[in-house]
Each structure stands twice: as structure tokens, then as C-alpha cells.
C-alpha positions as CSV (number, residue, x, y, z in Angstrom):
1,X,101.0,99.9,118.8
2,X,101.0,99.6,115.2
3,X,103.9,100.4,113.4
4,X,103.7,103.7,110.4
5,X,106.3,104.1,107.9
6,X,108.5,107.2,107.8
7,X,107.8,108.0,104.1
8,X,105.2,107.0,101.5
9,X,107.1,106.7,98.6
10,X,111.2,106.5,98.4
11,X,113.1,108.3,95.2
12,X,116.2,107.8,94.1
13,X,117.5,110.4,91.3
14,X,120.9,110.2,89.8
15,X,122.6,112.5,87.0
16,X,123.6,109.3,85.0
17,X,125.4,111.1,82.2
18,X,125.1,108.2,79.3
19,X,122.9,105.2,80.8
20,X,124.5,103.7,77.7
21,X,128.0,104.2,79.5
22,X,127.2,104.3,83.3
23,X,124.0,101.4,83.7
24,X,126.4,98.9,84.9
25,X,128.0,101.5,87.6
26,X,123.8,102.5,88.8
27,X,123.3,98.7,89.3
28,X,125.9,98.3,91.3
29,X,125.4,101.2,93.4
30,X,121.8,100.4,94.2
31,X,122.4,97.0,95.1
32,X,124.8,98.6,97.4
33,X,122.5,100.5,99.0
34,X,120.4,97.6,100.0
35,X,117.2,99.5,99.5
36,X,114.2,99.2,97.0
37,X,113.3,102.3,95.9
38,X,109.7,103.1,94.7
39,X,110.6,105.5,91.9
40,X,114.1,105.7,89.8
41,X,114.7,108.6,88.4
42,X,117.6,109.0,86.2
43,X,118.6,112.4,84.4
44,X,120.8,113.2,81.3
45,X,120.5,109.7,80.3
46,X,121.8,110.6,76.4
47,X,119.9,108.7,73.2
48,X,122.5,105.8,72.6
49,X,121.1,102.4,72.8
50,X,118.3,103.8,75.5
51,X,115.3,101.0,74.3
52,X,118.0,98.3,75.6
53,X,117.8,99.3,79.1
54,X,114.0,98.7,79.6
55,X,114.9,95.4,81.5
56,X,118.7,96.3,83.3
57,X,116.3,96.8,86.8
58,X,113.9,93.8,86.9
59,X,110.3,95.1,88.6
60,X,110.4,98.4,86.8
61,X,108.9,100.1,84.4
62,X,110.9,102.1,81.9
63,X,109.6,105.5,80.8
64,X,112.1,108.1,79.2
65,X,112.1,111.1,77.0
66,X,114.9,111.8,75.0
67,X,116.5,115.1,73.9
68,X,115.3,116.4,70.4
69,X,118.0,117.5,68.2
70,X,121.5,116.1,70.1
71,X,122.1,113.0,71.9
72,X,122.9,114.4,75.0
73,X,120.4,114.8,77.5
74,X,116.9,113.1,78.6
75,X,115.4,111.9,81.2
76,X,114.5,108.7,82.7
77,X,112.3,107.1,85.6
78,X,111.8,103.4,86.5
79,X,108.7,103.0,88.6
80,X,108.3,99.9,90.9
81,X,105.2,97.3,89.5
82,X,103.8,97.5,92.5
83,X,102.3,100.6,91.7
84,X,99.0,101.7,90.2
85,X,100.6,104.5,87.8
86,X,99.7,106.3,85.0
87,X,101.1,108.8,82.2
88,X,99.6,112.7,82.8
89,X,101.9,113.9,79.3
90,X,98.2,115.7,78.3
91,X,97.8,117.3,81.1
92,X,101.2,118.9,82.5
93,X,103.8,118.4,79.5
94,X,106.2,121.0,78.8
95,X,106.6,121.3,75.0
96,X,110.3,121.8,73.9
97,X,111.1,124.5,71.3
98,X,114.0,126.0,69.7
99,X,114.8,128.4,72.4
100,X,113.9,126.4,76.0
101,X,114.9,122.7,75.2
102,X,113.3,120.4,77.8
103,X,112.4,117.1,78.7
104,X,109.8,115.7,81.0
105,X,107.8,112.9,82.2
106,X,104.9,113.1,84.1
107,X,103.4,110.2,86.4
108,X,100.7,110.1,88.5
109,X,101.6,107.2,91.5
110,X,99.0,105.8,93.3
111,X,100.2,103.6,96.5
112,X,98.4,103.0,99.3
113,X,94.8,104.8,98.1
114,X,97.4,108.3,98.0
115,X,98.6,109.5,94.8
């Protein structure tokens, strides 16, 4: 008898509060947990120094927004190579203003012909 996975895709999300302070400490972790997750995501990531972390988690792909008008915020989400992925900001973005400040992303994963 064939063997079936327990899940489709694994996520890992983590309030990292400054990836700028903390992407040392989310290395570490992960590579304590022993697992490869599928999807990274990473919330209040802050604005300081965020294009430097593009390559901290080799076989990812970097995609963040940051916060308009303060440094403190964003979001963040590394996505495994192995995927077929692609952006769907047109289609479902949530535009920020001056009275709901948000930030998205929005991904569309394809892995094994299910997205």
C-alpha cells in the first residue's frame, strides 16, 4: 500500500518583531526543528535593512510588504523553489489608507497539480 502524506503544504508563521534584529534567532529555530517547511511566513518584520535578508534561507523566495508611513510592521513570506507560484496583488490586495493600515501578500501555490 502506497504511502499519502498527512498534509499538502507545511506553514510556518512567526511574529518576528524586527527581522533586522531577530533573523539570526528564526534560523536557528528552524534548523532546530529539523523540518522544511513549504511556506515561511513572517509577520511585523519592520523596514530596517529588509532587502538584505532575501538570501538568510537558501531555497526561498523572498516576498515582503512593508508598512507605509512607520518602520514598524510588515509582512513577509519565503516560499520554497520547488513551487510553481505566482503574485495575485491585482486580484485580492487590500489597499492601505489613512484610517485601516494594512499589509498583505497574496500567492497563489501550485504543488502537486493543487493550488
Amino acid at each position: 500500500m502506497a504511502s499519502q502524506s498527512i498534509s499538502d503544504i507545511s506553514v510556518f508563521h512567526l511574529n518576528i518583531r524586527s527581522l533586522d534584529a531577530n533573523h539570526r534567532g528564526l534560523c536557528q529555530y528552524l534548523e532546530l526543528l529539523s523540518s522544511d517547511f513549504d511556506i515561511i511566513v513572517l509577520s511585523e518584520i519592520w523596514s530596517y535593512n529588509v532587502e538584505y535578508y532575501h538570501n538568510i534561507l537558501p531555497g526561498y523566495t523572498f516576498y515582503f510588504e512593508l508598512p507605509n508611513g512607520t518602520n514598524i510592521g510588515g509582512i513577509g513570506m519565503y516560499i520554497a523553489n520547488t513551487f510553481i507560484y505566482n503574485e495575485q496583488e491585482v486580484q485580492y490586495k487590500i489597499e492601505s489608507n489613512d484610517l485601516v493600515k494594512t499589509e498583505n501578500i497574496w500567492i497563489e501555490v501550485l504543488k502537486n497539480k493543487a493550488n
